[in-house]
C-alpha positions as CSV (number, residue, x, y, z in Angstrom):
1,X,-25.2,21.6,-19.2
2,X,-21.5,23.1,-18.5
3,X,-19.1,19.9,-17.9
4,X,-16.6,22.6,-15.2
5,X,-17.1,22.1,-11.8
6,X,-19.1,25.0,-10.1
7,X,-16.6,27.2,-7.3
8,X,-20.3,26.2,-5.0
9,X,-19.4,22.2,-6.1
10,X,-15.7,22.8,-5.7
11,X,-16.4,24.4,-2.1
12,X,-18.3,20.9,-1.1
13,X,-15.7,18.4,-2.6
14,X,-13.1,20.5,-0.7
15,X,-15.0,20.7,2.8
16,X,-15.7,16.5,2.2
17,X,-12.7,15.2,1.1
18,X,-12.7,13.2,-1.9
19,X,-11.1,9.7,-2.8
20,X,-11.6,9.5,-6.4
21,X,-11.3,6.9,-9.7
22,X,-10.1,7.5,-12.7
23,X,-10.8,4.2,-14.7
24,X,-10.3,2.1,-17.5
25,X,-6.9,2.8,-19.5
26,X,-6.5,5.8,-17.6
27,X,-5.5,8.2,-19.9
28,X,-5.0,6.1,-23.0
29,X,-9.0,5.5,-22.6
30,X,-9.7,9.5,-23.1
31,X,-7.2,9.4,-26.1
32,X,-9.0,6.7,-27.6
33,X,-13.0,7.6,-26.7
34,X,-12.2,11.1,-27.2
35,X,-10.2,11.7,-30.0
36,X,-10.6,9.0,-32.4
37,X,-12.8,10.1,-35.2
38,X,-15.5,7.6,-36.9
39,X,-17.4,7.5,-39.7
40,X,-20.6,7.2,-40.2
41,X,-20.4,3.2,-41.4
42,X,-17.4,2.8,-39.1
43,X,-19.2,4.1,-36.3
44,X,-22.4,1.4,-37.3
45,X,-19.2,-1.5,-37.8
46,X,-17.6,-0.7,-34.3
47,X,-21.1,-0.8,-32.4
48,X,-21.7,-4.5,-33.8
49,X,-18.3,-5.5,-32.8
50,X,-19.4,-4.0,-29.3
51,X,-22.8,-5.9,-29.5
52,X,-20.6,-8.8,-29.9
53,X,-17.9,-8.4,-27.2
54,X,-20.9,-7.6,-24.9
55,X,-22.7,-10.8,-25.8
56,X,-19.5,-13.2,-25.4
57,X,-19.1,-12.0,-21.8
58,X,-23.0,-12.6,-21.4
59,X,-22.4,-16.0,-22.4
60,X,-19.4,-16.5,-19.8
61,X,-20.3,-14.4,-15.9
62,X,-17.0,-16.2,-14.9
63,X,-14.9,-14.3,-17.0
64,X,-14.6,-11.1,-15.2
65,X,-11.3,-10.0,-16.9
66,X,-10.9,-6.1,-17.0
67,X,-14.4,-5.6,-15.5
68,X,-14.4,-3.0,-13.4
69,X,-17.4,-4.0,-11.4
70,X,-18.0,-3.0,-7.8
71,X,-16.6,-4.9,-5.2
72,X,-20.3,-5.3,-3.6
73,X,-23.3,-7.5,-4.8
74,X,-25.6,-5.1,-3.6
75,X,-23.9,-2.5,-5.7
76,X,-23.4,-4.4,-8.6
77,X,-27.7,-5.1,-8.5
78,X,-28.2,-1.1,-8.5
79,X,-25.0,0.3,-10.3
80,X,-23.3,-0.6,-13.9
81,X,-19.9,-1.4,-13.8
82,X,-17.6,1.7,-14.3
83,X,-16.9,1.9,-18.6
84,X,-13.7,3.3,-19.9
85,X,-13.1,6.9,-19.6
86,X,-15.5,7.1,-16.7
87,X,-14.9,9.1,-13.9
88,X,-16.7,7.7,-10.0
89,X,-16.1,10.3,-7.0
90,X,-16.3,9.5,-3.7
91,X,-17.0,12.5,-1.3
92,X,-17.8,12.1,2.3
93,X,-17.0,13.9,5.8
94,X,-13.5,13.0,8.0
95,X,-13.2,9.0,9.3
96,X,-16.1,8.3,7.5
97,X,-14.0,5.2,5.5
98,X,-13.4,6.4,1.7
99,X,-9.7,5.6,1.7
100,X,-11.0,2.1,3.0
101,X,-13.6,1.8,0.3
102,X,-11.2,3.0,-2.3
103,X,-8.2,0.0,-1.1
104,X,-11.2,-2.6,-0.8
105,X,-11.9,-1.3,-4.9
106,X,-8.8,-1.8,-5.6
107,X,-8.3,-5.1,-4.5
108,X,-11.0,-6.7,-5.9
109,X,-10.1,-5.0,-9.2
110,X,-6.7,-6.5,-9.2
111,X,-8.7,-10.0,-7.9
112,X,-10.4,-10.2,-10.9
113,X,-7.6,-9.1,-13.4
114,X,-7.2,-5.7,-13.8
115,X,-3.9,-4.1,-13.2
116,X,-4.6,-0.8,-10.9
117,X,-2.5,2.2,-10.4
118,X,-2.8,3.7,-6.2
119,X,-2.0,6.9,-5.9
120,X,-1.9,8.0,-2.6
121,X,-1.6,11.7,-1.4
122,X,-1.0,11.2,2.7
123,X,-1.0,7.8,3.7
124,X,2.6,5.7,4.4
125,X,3.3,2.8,2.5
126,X,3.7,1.2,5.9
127,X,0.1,2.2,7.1
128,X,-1.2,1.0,4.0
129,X,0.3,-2.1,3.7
130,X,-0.8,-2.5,7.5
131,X,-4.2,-1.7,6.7
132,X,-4.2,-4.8,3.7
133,X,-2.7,-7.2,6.2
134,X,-5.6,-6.1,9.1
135,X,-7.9,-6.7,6.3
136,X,-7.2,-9.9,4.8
137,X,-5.7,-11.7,8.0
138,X,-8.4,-9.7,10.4
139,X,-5.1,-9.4,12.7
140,X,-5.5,-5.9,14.1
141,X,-3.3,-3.4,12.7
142,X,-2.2,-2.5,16.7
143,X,-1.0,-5.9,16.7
144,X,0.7,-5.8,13.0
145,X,2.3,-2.5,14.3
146,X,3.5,-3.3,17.5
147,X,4.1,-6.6,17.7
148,X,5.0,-9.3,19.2
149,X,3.8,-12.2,16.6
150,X,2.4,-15.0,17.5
151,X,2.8,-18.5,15.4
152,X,-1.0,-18.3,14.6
153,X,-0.4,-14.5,13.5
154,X,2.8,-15.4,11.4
155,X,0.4,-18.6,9.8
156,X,-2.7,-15.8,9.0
157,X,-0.1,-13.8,7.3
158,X,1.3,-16.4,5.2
159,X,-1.7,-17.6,3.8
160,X,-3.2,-14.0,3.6
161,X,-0.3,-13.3,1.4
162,X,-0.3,-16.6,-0.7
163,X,-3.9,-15.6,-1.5
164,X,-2.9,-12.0,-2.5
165,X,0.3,-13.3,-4.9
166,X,-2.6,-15.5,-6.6
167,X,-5.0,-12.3,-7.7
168,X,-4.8,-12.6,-11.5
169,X,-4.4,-8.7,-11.3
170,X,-2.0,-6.3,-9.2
171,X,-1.8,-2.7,-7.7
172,X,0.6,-0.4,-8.1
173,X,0.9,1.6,-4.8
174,X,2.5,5.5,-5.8
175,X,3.1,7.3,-2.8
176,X,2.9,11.2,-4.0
177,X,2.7,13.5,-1.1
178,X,4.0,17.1,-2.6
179,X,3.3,16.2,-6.0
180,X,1.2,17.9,-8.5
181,X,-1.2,16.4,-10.7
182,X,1.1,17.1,-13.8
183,X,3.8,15.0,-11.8
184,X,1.0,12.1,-10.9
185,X,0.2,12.1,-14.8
186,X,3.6,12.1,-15.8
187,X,4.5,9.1,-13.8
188,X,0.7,6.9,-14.5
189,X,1.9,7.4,-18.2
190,X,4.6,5.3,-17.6
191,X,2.9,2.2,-16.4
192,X,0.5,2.7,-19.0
193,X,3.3,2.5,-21.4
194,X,4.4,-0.7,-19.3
195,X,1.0,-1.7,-19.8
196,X,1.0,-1.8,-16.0
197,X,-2.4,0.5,-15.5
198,X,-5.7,-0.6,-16.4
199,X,-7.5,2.1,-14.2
200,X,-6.5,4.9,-11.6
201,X,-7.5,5.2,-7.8
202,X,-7.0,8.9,-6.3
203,X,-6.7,9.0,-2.6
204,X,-6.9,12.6,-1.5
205,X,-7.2,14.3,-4.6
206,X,-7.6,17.9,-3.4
207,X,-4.1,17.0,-1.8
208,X,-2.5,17.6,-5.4
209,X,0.0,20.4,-5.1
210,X,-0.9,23.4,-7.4
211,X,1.4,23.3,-11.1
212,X,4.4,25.4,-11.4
213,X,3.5,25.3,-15.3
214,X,2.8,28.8,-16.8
């Protein structure tokens, strides 16, 4: 089966919109799934290492460090977590909520440990950072925008953003309207060298200016 994208799948991701993750490692993880070569006995040495990785988190569910589960039970029952190198699309029509579902990932990645890298194609940093207050202070964004603030609204933020400075992970919000994807790479291997990127959201993906490489 060709691994390319189709110009009839292309079409469809194009008239949908697509949010998309890039995870685990980001690019470090193709470099090291991809490219690494293993022998035949190294191959049979590295899957029992894996064996026992897999059955040390078995024995402790509380540790949830760099698991990229989903941030919904009912997910998590029907879908794996996403493994390094893994790539999850999310494709749906106008206002139907994937730039929500992709900032509610995110945030429960960086809950949980993992240090996440946002790229963002077309929204503000002010309407996002509105949009996490709305969320985890259920103030309306109107109100967060406009204003005035009440005592009980100033007390919600507070302890909305105590709770937020104690997620064992963080995000990396990278606003990148008018960039290209070489420019988004150039700048996610950075924080990976920082070791500040664990995995990648995409909002807008088909937003990515075309290269100016020959």
């Amino acid at each position: 089966m060709n691994g390319g994208i189709t110009q009839r799948q292309q079409t469809a991701v194009q008239s949908k919109g697509v949010k998309c993750h890039i995870v685990k490692k980001c690019l470090t993880a193709m470099v090291a799934y991809w490219f690494t070569v293993l022998t035949w006995q190294e191959s049979l040495d590295y899957y029992d290492r894996l064996l026992q990785e897999r059955q040390e988190r078995a024995n402790n569910p509380n540790d949830k460090a760099g698991l990229l589960e989903w941030a919904w039970s009912s997910w998590n029952r029907m879908i794996d977590p996403l493994e390094p190198g893994l790539l999850a699309v999310i494709a749906a029509g106008d206002g139907m909520g994937k730039t929500t579902y992709c900032e509610v990932q995110a945030e429960h990645w960086a809950k949980i440990g993992s240090k996440i890298a946002f790229v963002h194609f077309e929204l503000n940093r002010s309407v996002m950072l509105d949009r996490r207050a709305a969320r985890h202070t259920l103030i309306s964004r109107r109100e967060l925008k406009m204003g005035p603030y009440t005592s009980e609204s100033i007390r919600k933020w507070h302890e909305a953003r105590e709770r937020l400075r104690a997620y064992d992970g963080q995000i990396t919000y990278i606003h990148t309207p008018g960039w290209s994807m070489e420019q988004v790479v150039k700048q996610l291997k950075h924080h990976i060298k920082e070791n500040e990127c664990d995995a990648v959201v995409i909002d807008y993906l088909e937003k990515a200016q075309q290269s100016l490489a020959t």
